[in-house]
C-alpha positions in Angstrom: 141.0 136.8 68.7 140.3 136.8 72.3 137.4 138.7 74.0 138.3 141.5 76.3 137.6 140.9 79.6 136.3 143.5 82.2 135.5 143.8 85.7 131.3 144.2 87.1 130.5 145.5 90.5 127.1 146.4 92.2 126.2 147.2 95.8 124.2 147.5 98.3 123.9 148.8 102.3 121.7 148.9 104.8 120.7 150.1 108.2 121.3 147.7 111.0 121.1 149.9 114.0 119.1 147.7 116.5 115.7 148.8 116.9 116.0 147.6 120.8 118.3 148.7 123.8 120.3 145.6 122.8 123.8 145.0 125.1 126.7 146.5 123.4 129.9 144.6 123.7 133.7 144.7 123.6 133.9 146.6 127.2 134.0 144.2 130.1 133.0 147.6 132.4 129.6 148.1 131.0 126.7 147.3 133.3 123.5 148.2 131.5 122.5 147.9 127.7 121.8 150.8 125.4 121.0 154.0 126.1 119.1 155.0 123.1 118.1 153.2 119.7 119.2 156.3 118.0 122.8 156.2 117.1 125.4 158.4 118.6 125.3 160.7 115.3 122.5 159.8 113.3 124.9 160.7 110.0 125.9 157.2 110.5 124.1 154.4 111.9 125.4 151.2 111.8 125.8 149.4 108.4 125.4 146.0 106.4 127.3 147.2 103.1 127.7 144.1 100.2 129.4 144.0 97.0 129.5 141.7 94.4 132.3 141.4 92.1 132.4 139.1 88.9 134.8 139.4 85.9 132.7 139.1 82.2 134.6 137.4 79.1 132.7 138.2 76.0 129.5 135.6 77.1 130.8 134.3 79.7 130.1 135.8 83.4 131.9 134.5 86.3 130.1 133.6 89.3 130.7 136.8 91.9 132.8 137.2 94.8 130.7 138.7 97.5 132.0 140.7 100.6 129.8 142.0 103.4 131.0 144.4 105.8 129.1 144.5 109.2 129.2 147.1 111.9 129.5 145.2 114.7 132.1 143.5 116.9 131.9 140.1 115.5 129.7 137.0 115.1 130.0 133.1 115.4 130.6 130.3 113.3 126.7 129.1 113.6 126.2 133.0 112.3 128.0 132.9 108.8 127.1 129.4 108.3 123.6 129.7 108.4 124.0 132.7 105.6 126.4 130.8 103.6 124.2 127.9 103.3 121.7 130.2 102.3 123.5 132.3 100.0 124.7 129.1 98.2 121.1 127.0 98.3 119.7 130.5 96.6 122.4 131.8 94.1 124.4 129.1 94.1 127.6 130.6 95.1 129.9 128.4 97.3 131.5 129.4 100.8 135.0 130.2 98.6 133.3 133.1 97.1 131.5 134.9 100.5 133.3 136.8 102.5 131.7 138.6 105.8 133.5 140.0 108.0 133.1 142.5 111.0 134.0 145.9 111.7 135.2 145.1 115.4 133.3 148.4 116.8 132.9 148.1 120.3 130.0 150.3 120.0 127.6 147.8 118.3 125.1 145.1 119.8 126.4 141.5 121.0 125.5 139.3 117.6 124.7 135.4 118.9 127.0 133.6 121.3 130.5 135.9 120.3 131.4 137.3 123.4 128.4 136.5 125.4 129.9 135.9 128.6 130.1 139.8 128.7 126.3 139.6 129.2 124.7 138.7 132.4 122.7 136.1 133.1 119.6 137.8 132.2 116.8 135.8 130.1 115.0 139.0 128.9 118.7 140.7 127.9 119.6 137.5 126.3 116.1 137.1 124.1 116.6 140.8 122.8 120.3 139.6 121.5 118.4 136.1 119.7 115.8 138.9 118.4 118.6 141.4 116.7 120.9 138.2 115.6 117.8 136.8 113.9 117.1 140.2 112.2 120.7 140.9 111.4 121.4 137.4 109.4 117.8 138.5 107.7 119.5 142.0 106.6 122.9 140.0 105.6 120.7 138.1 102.8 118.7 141.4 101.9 121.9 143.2 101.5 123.3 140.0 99.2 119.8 139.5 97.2 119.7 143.2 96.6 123.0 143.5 95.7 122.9 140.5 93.4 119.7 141.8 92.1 120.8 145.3 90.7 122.2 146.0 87.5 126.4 145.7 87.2 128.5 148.5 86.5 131.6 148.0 84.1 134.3 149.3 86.1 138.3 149.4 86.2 140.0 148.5 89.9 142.7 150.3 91.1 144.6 149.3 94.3 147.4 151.4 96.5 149.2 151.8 99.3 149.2 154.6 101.4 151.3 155.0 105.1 149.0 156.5 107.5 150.5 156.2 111.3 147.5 155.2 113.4 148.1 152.4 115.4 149.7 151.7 118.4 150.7 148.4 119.8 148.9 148.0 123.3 151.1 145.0 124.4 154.1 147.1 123.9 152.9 150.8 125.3 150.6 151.4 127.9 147.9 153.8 127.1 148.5 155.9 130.2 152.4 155.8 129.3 151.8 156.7 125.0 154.3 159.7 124.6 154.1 158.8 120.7 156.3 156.1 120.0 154.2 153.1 119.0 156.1 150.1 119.0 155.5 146.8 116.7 152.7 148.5 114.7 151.5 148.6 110.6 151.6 151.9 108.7 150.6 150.5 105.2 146.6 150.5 104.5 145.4 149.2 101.7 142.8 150.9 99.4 141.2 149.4 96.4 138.9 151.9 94.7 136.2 150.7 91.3 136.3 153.9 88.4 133.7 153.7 85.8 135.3 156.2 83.2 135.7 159.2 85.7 133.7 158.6 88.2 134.7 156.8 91.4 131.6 153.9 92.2 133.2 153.1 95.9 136.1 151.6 97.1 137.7 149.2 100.4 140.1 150.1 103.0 141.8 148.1 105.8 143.2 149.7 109.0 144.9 147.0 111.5 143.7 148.5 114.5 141.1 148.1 116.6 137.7 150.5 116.5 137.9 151.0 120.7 138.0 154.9 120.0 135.1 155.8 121.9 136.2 154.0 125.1 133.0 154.2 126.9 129.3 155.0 126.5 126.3 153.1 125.8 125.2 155.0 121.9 125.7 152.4 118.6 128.3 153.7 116.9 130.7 152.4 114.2 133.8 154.2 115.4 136.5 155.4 113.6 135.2 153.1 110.4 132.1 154.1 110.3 132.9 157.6 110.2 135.6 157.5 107.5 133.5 155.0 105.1 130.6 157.7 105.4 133.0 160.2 104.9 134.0 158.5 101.9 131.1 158.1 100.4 130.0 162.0 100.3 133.5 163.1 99.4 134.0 160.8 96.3 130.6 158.4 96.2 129.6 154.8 96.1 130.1 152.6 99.2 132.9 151.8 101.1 133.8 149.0 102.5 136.2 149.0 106.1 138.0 145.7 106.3 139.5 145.2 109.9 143.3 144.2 109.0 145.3 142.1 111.9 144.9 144.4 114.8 144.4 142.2 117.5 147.0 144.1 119.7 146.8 147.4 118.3 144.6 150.5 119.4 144.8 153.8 118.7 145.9 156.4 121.5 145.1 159.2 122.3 141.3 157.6 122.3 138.0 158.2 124.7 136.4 160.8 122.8 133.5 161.4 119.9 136.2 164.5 118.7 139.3 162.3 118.6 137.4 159.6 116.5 136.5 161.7 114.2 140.1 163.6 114.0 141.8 160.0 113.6 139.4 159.0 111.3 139.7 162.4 109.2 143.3 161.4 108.6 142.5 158.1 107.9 140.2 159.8 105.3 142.5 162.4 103.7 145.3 159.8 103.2 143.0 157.6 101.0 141.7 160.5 99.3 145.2 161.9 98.2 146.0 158.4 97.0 142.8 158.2 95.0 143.1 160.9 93.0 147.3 160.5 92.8 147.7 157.3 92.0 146.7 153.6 91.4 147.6 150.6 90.0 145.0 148.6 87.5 144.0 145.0 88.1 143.8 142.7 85.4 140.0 142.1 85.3 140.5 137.5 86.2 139.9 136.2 89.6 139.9 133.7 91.8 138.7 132.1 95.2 139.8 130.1 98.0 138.9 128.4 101.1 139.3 126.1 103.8 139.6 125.5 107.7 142.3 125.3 109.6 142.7 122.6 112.6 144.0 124.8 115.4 144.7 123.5 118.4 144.1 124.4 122.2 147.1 124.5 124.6 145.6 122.3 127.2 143.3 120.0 128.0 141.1 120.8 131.7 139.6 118.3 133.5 135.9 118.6 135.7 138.0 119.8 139.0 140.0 122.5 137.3 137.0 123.9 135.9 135.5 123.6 138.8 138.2 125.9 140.6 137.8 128.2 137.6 134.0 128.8 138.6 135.2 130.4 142.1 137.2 133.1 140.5 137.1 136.0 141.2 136.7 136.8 138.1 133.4 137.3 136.8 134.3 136.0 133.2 136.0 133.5 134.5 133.0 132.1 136.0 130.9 132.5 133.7 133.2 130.4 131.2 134.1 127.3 133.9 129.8 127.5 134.0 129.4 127.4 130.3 131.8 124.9 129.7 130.4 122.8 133.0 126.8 123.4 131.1 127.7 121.8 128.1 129.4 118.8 129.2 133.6 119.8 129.0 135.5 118.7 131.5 133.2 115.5 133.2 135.6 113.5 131.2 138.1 114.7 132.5 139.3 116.2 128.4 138.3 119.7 126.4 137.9 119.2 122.9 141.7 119.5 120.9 140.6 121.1 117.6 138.9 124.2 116.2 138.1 124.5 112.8 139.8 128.3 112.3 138.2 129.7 109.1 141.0 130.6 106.2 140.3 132.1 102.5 142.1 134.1 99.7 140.5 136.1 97.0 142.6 137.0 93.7 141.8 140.3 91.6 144.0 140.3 88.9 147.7 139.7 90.2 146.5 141.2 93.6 146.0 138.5 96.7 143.7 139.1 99.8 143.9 136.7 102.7 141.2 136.3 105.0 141.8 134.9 108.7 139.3 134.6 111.5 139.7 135.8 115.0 141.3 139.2 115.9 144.7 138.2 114.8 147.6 140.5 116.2 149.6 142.5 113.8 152.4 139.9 113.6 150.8 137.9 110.9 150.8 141.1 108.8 154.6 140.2 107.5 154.0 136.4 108.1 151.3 136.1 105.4 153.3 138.8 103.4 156.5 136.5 102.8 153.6 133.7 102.5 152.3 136.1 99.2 149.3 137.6 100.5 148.8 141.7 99.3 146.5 142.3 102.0 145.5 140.9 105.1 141.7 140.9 106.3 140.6 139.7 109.9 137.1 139.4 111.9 136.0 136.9 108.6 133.8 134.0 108.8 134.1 133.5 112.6 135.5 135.9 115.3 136.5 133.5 117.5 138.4 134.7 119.5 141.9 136.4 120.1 144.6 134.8 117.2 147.9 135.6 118.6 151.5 134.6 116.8 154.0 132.7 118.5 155.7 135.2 120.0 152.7 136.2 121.5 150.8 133.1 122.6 154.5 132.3 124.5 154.2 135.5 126.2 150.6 135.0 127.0 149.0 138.2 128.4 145.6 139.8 126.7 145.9 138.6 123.6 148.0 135.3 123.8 147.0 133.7 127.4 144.5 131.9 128.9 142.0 134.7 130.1 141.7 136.2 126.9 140.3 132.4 125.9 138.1 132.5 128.7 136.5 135.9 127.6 135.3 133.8 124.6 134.3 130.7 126.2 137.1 128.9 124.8 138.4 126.4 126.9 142.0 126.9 126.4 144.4 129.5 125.0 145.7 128.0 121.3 149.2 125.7 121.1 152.2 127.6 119.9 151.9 125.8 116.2 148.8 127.6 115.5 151.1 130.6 113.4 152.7 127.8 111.6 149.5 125.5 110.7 147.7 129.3 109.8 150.7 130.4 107.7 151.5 127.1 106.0 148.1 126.4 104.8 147.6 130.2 103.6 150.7 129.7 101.4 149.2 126.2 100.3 146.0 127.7 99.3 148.0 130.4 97.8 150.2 127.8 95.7 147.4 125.5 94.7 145.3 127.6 93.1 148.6 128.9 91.4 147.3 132.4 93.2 
């Protein structure tokens, strides 16, 4: 007779708020770092949430999955690889099974090198951001060893659907020129929620938009997320978890206030909460993992003079890129480098697929990995590298698909056209091989 298998969570969170007037990012326009090291409402600071999630078979205990959500607006590659290699030197658990992934508030501190270039040249500014990424990577592998540490809970997972019109897409309709029709947008969010017996021990949600509510202001703040997972959590309990779906292009209109952000985020909050208590399907209680990178490549190749002209834009960011690139040697050979190594995973929970892509990919890969046989599709994992835009929208260039959304990263180029099809064909591969 076989032994019944069942699914084990725990959790964990904690307070990341800087403890510093740390540069906030996302917003080109801001001139001066934090105002205050007390968040904009201290009901919810920023947080480092965790979960672990391993299926048990009479003896036998899987090795967890573990996800960790960050308030902020993203992180490097050198970020999640120094807690990967830690995670897996300590516990033992390979880069398959560890997930991180960002918020995308762009009311959190500037974590390492992502989006640096919005920072001025400043060495005391710049020391404050090595001091808070240094602290944050040390609260990542708190949050995982605590996590780890606790006792499991038996639970049953239960996963929806529910249509909740948020988004808008920004490429399509102007914000000054949003009447309500939204264009090219996603409706669906996904909610998985963990029930042991009765009572509800947290959940995960996933809105593709991005967290640019509060459109100005210098108070941490984790937006429209933060506010409906702490909402969450006193209306039904445990943590939740906000995954950041493929909203690349997508904001949500009408923004600029603390009041709107929290009336978009109360909807966001009432729709899960309906389909919590209304309905649910079970996952089978097996899962499985996979991972690999991606070799994207870069549109163009710019040689020492080009970048040279670059550095007497008039664009600030623009300068500051041709300089960084100058600094570290691109372009005196006249060649960029080709290749990045675009971060790529999937995670089964009983018949149910997740994808996770780097980058702030635009909605279009929302239906792409769909047809591919994803369930849900995460963004801001691994490495937020910059801008991931489909075909469509690298060929038509602009914020999210040309070249000075690239140069906002320090990337050298904007990506080739084939980067939707080497993303999609190798999601489906990982998809097919691990017969997921």
């Amino acid at each position: 007779m076989n032994a019944k298998s069942t699914w084990e969570i725990t959790t964990s969170q904690l307070d990341i708020t800087p403890t510093e007037l740390v540069w906030l990012s996302g917003f080109a326009s801001r001139n001066r770092t934090a105002a205050s090291t007390q968040p904009l409402d201290p009901e919810f600071p920023l947080y480092a949430r965790a979960i672990a999630i391993r299926n048990k078979t009479g003896h036998r205990i899987s090795l967890p999955l573990v996800l960790v959500s960050l308030d902020v607006i993203g992180f490097d590659r050198h970020f999640s690889k120094t807690v990967h290699q830690e995670v897996e030197r300590e516990f033992g658990i390979s880069r398959d099974r560890l997930r991180i992934c960002a918020t995308h508030t762009h009311s959190g501190p500037v974590v390492g090198r992502n989006l640096i270039l919005l920072v001025p040249d400043d060495e005391v500014e710049h020391q404050k951001i090595i001091r808070y990424t240094e602290s944050l990577i040390s609260a990542v592998l708190k949050a995982i060893r605590e996590c780890i540490g606790k006792p499991y809970n038996t639970v049953d997972i239960y996963h929806a659907e529910v249509l909740i019109p948020l988004a808008t897409n920004r490429r399509q309709v102007a914000e000054r020129e949003f009447d309500g029709f939204r264009g090219t947008t996603e409706d669906r969010v996904p909610v998985l929620w963990f029930k042991k017996g009765k009572k509800i021990m947290g959940g995960m949600f996933g809105v593709a938009a991005h967290a640019t509510i509060l459109t100005s202001g210098y108070r941490y703040s984790g937006d429209y997320p933060g506010f409906a997972a702490k909402q969450l959590e006193r209306k039904i309990g445990g943590v939740w978890f906000f995954l950041a779906g493929c909203g690349g292009d997508q904001n949500i209109y009408p923004r600029g206030t603390v009041s709107l952000m929290k009336r978009h985020g109360s909807k966001l909050v009432d729709g899960i909460l309906k389909t919590v208590k209304e309905r649910g399907r079970r996952l089978e209680p097996d899962a499985a993992a996979g991972d690999m990178h991606v070799d994207v490549r870069f549109a163009r190749r710019y040689s020492g003079r080009e970048l040279s002209i670059r550095a007497r834009s008039r664009n600030l960011i623009e300068r500051r890129a041709a300089d960084q690139l100058h600094a570290i040697g691109i372009g005196e050979d006249g060649k960029t480098d080709s290749l990045y190594p675009f971060p790529l995973g999937v995670w089964r929970l009983g018949d149910m697929r997740i994808v996770f892509m780097g980058g702030e990919p635009t909605v279009g890969y929302i239906s792409l990995l769909r047809k591919a046989g994803a369930s849900w599709v995460v963004g801001y994992s691994q490495d937020v590298m910059g801008y991931v835009g489909t075909a469509e929208v690298i060929k038509d260039g602009g914020r999210e698909g040309g070249e000075r959304a690239a140069w906002y990263y320090g990337l050298p180029s904007a990506w080739a056209v084939d980067t939707e099809r080497r993303i999609v064909d190798s999601a489906y591969s990982i998809l097919t091989d691990l017969s997921l």
